[in-house]
NUNUVO-987872 format. One record per residue (C-alpha): residue number from 1; y, z, x. Coordinates in steps of 0.1 Angstrom, whole numbers. Layout:
[markol NUM; [Y; Z; X]]
...
//
This chain:
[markol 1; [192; 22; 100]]
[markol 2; [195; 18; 63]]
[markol 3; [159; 9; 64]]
[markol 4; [155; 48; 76]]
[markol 5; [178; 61; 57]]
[markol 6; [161; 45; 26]]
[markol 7; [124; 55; 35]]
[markol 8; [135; 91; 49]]
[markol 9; [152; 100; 16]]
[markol 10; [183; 118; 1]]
[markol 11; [181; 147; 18]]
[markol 12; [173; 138; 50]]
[markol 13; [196; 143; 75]]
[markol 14; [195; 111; 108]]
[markol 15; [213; 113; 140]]
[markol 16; [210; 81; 161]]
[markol 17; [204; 81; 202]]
[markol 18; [230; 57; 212]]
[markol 19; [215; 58; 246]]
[markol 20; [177; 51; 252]]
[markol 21; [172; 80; 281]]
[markol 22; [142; 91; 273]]
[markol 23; [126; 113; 246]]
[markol 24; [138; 149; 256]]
[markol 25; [171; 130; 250]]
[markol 26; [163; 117; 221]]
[markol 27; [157; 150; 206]]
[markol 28; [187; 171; 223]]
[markol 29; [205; 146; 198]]
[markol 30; [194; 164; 167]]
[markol 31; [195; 200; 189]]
[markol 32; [228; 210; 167]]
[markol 33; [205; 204; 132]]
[markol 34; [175; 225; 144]]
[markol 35; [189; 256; 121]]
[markol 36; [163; 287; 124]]
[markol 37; [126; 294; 125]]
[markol 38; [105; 266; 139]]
[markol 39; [107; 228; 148]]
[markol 40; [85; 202; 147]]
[markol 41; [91; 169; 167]]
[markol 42; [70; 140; 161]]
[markol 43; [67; 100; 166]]
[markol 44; [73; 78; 145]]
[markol 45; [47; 59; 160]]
[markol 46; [21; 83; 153]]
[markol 47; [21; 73; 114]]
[markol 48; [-17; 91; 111]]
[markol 49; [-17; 128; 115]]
[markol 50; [-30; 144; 85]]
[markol 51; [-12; 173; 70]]
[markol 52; [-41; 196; 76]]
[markol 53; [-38; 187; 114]]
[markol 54; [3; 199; 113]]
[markol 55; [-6; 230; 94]]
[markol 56; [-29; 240; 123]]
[markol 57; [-2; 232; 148]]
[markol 58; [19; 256; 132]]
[markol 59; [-1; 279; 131]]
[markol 60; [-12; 280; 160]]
[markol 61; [24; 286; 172]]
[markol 62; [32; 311; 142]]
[markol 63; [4; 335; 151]]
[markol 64; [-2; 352; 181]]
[markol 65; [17; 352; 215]]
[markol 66; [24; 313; 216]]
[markol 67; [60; 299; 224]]
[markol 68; [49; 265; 221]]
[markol 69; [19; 244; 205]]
[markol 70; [16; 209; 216]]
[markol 71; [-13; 182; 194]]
[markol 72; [-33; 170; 223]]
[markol 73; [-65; 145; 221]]
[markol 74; [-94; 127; 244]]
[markol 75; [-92; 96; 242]]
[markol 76; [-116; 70; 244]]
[markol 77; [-95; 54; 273]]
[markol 78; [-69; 80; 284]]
[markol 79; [-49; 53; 299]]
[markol 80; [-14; 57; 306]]
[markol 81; [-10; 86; 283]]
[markol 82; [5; 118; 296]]
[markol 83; [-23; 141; 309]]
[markol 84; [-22; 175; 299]]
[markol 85; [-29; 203; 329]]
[markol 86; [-45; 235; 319]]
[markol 87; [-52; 264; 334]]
[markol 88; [-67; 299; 322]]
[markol 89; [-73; 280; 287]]
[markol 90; [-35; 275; 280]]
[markol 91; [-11; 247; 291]]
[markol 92; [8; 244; 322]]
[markol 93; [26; 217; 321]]
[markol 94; [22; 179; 310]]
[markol 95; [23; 149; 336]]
[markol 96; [35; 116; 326]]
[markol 97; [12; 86; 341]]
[markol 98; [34; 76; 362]]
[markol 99; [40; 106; 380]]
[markol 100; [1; 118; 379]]
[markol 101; [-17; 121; 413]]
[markol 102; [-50; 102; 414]]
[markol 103; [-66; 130; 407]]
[markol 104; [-42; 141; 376]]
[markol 105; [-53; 109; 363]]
[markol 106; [-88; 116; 361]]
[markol 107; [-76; 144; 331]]
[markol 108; [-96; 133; 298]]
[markol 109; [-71; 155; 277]]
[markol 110; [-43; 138; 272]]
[markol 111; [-5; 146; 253]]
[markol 112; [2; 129; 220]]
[markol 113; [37; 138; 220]]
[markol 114; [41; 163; 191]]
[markol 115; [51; 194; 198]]
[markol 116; [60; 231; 179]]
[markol 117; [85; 255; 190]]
[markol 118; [110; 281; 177]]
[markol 119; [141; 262; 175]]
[markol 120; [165; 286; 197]]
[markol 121; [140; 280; 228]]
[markol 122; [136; 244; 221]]
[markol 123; [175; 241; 224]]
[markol 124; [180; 257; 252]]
[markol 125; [150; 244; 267]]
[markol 126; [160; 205; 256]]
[markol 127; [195; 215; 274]]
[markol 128; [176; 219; 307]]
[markol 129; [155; 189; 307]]
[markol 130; [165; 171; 341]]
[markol 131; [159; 132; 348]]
[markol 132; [146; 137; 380]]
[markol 133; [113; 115; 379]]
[markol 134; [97; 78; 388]]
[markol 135; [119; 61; 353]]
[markol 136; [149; 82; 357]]
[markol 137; [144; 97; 318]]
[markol 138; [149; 128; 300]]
[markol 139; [109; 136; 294]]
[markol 140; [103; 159; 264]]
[markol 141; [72; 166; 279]]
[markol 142; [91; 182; 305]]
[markol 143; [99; 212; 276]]
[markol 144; [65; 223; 282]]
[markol 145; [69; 234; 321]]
[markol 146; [105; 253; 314]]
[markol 147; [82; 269; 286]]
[markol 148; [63; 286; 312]]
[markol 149; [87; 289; 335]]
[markol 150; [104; 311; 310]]
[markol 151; [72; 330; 305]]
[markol 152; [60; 315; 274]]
[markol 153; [22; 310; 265]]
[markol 154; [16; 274; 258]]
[markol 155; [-15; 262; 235]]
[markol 156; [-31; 228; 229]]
[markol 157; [-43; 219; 192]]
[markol 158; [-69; 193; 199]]
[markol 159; [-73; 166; 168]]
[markol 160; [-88; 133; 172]]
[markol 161; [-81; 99; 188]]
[markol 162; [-77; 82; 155]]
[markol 163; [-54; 104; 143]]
[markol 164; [-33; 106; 169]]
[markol 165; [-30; 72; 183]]
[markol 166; [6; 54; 189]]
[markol 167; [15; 21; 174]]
[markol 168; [31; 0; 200]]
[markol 169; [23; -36; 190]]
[markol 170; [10; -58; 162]]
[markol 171; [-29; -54; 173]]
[markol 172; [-23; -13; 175]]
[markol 173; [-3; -18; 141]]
[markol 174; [-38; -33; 128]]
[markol 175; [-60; -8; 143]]
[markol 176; [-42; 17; 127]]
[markol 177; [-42; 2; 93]]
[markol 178; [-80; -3; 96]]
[markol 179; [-83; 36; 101]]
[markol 180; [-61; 41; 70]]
[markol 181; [-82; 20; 51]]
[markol 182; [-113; 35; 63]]
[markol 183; [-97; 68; 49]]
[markol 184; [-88; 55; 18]]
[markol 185; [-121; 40; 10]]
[markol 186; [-143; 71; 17]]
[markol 187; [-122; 91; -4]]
[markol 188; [-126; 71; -32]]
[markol 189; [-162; 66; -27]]
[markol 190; [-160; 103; -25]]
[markol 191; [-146; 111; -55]]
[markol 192; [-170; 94; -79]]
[markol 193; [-156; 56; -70]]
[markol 194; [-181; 25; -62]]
[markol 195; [-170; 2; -36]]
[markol 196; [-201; -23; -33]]
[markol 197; [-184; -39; -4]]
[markol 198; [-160; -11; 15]]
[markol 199; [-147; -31; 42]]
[markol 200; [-136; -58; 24]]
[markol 201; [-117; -40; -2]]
[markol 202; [-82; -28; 10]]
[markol 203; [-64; 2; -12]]
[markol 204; [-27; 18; -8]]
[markol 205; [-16; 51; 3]]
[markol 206; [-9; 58; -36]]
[markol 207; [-37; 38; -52]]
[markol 208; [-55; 59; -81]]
[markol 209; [-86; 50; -91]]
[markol 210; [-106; 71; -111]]
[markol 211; [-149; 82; -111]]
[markol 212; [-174; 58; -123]]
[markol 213; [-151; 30; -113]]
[markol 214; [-169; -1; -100]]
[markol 215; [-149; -22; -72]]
[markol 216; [-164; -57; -61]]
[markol 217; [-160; -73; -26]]
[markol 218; [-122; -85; -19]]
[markol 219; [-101; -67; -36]]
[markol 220; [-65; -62; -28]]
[markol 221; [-49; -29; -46]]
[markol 222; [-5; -35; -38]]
[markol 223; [16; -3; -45]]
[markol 224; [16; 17; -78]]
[markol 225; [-18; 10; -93]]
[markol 226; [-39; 31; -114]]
[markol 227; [-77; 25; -127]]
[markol 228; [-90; 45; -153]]
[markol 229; [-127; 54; -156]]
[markol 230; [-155; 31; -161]]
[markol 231; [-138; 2; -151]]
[markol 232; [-148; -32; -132]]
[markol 233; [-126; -53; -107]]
[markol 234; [-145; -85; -104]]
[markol 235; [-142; -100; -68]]
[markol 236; [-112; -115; -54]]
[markol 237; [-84; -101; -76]]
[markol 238; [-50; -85; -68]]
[markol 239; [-37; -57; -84]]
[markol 240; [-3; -45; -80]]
[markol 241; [26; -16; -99]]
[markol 242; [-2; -19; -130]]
[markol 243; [-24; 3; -149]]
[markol 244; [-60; -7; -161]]
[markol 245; [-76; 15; -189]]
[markol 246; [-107; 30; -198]]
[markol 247; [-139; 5; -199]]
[markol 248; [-117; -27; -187]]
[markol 249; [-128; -57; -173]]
[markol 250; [-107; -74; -148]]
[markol 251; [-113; -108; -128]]
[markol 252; [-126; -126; -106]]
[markol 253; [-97; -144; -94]]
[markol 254; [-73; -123; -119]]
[markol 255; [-44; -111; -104]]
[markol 256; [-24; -81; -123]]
[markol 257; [19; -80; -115]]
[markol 258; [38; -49; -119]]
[markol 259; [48; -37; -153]]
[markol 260; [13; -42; -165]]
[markol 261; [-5; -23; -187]]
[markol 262; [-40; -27; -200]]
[markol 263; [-56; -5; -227]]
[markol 264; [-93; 6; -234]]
[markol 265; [-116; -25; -230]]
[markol 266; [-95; -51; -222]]
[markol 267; [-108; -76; -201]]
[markol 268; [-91; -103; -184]]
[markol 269; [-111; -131; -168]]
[markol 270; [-106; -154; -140]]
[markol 271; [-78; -173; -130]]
[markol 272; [-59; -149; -154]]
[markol 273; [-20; -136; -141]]
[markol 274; [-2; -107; -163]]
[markol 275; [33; -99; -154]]
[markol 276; [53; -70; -171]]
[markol 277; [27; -76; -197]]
[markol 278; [8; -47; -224]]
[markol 279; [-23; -53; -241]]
[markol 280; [-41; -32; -261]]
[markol 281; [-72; -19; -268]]
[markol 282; [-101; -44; -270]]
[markol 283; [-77; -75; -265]]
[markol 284; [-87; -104; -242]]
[markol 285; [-79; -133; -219]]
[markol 286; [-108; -146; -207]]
[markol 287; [-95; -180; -187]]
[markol 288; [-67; -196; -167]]
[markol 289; [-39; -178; -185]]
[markol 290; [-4; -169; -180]]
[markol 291; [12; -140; -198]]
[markol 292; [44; -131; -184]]
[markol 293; [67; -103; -202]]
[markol 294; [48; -103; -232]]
[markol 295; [33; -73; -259]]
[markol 296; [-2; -84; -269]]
[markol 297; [-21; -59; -299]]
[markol 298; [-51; -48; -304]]
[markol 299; [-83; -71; -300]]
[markol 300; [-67; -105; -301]]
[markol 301; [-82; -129; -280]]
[markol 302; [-60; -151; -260]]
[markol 303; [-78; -191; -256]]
[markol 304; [-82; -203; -221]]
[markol 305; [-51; -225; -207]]
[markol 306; [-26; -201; -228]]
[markol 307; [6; -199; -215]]
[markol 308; [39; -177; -222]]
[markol 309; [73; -198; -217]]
[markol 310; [91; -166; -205]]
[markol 311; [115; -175; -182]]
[markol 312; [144; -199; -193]]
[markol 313; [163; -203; -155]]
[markol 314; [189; -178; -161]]
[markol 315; [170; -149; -188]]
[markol 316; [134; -134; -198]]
[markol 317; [122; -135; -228]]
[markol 318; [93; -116; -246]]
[markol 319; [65; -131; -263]]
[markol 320; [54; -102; -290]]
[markol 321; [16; -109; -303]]
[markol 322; [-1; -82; -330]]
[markol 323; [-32; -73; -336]]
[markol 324; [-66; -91; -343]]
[markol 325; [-49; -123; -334]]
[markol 326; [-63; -152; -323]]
[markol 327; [-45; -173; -296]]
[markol 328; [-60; -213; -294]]
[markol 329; [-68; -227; -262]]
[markol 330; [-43; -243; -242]]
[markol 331; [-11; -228; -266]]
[markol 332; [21; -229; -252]]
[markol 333; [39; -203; -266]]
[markol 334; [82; -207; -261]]
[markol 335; [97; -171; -257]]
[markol 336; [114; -152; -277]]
[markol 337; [87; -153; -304]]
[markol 338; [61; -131; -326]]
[markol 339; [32; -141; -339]]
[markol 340; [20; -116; -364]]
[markol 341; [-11; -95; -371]]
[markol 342; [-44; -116; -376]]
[markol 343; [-24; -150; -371]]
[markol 344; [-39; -178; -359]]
[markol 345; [-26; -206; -334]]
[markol 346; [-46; -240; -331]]
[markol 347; [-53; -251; -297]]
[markol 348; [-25; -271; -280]]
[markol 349; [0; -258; -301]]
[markol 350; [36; -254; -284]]
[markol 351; [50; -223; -305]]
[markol 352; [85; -224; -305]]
[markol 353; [88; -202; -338]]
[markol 354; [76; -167; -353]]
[markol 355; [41; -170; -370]]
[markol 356; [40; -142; -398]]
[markol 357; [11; -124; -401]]
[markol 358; [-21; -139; -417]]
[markol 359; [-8; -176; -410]]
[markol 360; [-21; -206; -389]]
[markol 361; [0; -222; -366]]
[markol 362; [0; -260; -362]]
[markol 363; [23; -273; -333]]
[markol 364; [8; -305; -323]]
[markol 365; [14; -344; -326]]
[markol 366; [-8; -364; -356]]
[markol 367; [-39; -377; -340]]
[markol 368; [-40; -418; -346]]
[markol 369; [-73; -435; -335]]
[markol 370; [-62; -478; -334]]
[markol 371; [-98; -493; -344]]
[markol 372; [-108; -514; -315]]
[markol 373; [-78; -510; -292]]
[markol 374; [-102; -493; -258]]
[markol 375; [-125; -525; -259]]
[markol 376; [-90; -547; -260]]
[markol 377; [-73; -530; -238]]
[markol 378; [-104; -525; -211]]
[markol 379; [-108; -563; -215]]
[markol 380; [-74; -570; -206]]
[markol 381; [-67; -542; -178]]
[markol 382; [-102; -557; -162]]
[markol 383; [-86; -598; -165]]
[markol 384; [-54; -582; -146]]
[markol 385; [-73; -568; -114]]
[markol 386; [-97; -600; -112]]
[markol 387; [-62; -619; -110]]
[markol 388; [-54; -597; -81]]
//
C-alpha cells in the first residue's frame, strides 16, 4: 500500500477493495471520488498504453453521440480475453471467456479492459452490476451491456496488441519490458542517437541521451542519466543518476554511480567506478580506478590503480583534486584531503595530507636493494623443499 501510495504521488487519492469480487467491484469502490465530467478506468497491469492512445479514447467518447468508449485489440492469440460483440459498427456488449459460446470464442476482437464514460452514468451503471455469472463476480465489462440497455452508443478504439497486453506473470513481465525497450531504443536512434548493437543495449523510461551520441553493445543505462552530444559509451558499462558531457569518453567495463558528473572530454577508461564524483573538462582516468565522493579539476590525469579512501565506517569524506594535476599510478589517496593545482603524486604514494599547489608528493617506504640476498635466499628456500 505505501508502495502505491509512494509511486502514485501526493495528490493522489487510493481507496482499497477489501474484498476481491470482481472488477466492477473494484471500481464501485472509488464510485463516491468519480467528481464530474469523465472517467477513465484502467489496469494496472496494462503498464504500456501510450498517452496518444488515451487521448483518442477520450475523444472518441467526448465527440459525437458516444456514452461509452472502451480500448479494444486483436490479438495474436485471443485466448481467454473477453471478446467484444458488435453489431451495426458499435458495441453491444462484452463476453468474458468463460461465459462465451463456442462460437463467441471465435471473436478476433477482443476487450482490454479500459474503459471511458461520464462519471454520473458510470455510477449508476457500476451500482447495477449483478454477479450473476460462471465465477460469481462483479464484471466491469458488464457496464458495457447496461450502457445499451440505457440507450447509449458504445464505440471501440482499436490500438495494438503490444500496447495493450496484461502482465500477469514473470515471463509477461519480460515481454513487456522487451517492448519498452524496443521503444526506447528506436526513439533514440530516432532522434540522432547511434546504437551499433540495439538489442543489447537496455535504456530507462527517463534516460536522455542526446544526437550524435555513439552507444556500443551492452550497455545498461539505471535511472537519472543524461548523455550529452558527441559522446561514446564503450561496451559493457553501467551508467546510473550521472551525467556525461560533451565529447566524453566512457569505458569499456566503466561503471558511473549516481551523483556523477563529467565535463567536456573526460574520458574514463576501463575498469574505472565514479561515485558522487565531478570531473572537469579534459580530465582523465584511464584504468582500474576508484573515485568515490571526490572533485577532480580540469585536465588532470588520474594513474591507473588510483584509489580514493572515502569512506571511514561511520562518515564520507571528499577528496578535492585541482586542475592540471597529475595523479601517480597506484596512489592511495586518505580522505579528507586536497591536492592543489598542477601538483604531482608519485606512484604508490598513500596521501594522507594536503599537497599545495605546484608540489610533488612522496608517500612511500625507502627502497633498500641487500647485494646478493635473492641468490642466498633462493639457495636456501630450494635446500628446504629437497629436505621435504
Amino acid at each position: 500500500m505505501a508502495d502505491v501510495a509512494a509511486a502514485a504521488g501526493p495528490d493522489a487519492m487510493i481507496v482499497v477493495q477489501e474484498e476481491r469480487l470482481g472488477t466492477g467491484h473494484a471500481a464501485l469502490q472509488a464510485a463516491s471520488l468519480f467528481g464530474d465530467g469523465d472517467v477513465a478506468i484502467l489496469y494496472a497491469d496494462n503498464p504500456l498504453i501510450r498517452p496518444e492512445t488515451l487521448r483518442r479514447l477520450l475523444h472518441t467518447k467526448q465527440n459525437g453521440d458516444t456514452g461509452l468508449a472502451l480500448l479494444a485489440m486483436r490479438p495474436a492469440d485471443p485466448g481467454r480475453y473477453g471478446r467484444v460483440v458488435m453489431q451495426d459498427n458499435m458495441v453491444e456488449r462484452i463476453v468474458e471467456w468463460a461465459d462465451a459460446t463456442a462460437e463467441e470464442r471465435e471473436i478476433g476482437l477482443c476487450n482490454a479492459g479500459v474503459i471511458c464514460a461520464g462519471a454520473t452514468d458510470l455510477g449508476r451503471w457500476l451500482h447495477a452490476v449483478r454477479n450473476d455469472n460462471a465465477k460469481g463476480e462483479y464484471y466491469l465489462t458488464d457496464v458495457i451491456g447496461l450502457a445499451r440497455a440505457d440507450g447509449q452508443s458504445v464505440q471501440a478504439v482499436e490500438a495494438p496488441e503490444d500496447e495493450l497486453r496484461g502482465v500477469n506473470s514473470k515471463s509477461e513481465l519480460a515481454d513487456a519490458e522487451a517492448v519498452v525497450q524496443d521503444r526506447l531504443r528506436r526513439a533514440a536512434m530516432d532522434a540522432g542517437v547511434t546504437l551499433t548493437a540495439p538489442e543489447t543495449v537496455f535504456l530507462s523510461g527517463d534516460t536522455v541521451i542526446e544526437a550524435d551520441v555513439t552507444i556500443e553493445p551492452h550497455v545498461v543505462f539505471g535511472a537519472g542519466v543524461i548523455v550529452r552530444s558527441g559522446a561514446v559509451i564503450r561496451s559493457f558499462s553501467h551508467l546510473e543518476g550521472c551525467e556525461v558531457g560533451p565529447e566524453g569518453r566512457i569505458g569499456p567495463y566503466a561503471r558511473l554511480r549516481p551523483g556523477t558528473r563529467l565535463g567536456r572530454d573526460v574520458h574514463i577508461g576501463n575498469f574505472v567506478e565514479l561515485k558522487a564524483t565531478q570531473m572537469e573538462d579534459g580530465a582523465k582516468a584511464g584504468h582500474l580506478t576508484y573515485l568515490g565522493d571526490a572533485s577532480i579539476g580540469a585536465r588532470t590525469n588520474i594513474g591507473a590503480g588510483t584509489i580514493t579512501c572515502n569512506y571511514d565506517g561511520f562518515f564520507k569524506h571528499r577528496t578535492i583534486i585541482g586542475s592540471d594535476a597529475f595523479i601517480g599510478s597506484d596512489s592511495i589517496i586518505v580522505a579528507p584531503v586536497r591536492i592543489g593545482d598542477g601538483a604531482l603524486t608519485a606512484a604508490s604514494s598513500v596521501i594522507t595530507n594536503d599537497v599545495p599547489a605546484g608540489d610533488l608528493a612522496i608517500a612511500r617506504a625507502v627502497q633498500t636493494n641487500k647485494t646478493g640476498l635473492a641468490v642466498t635466499l633462493r639457495e636456501r628456500l630450494k635446500q628446504k623443499k629437497d629436505a621435504n
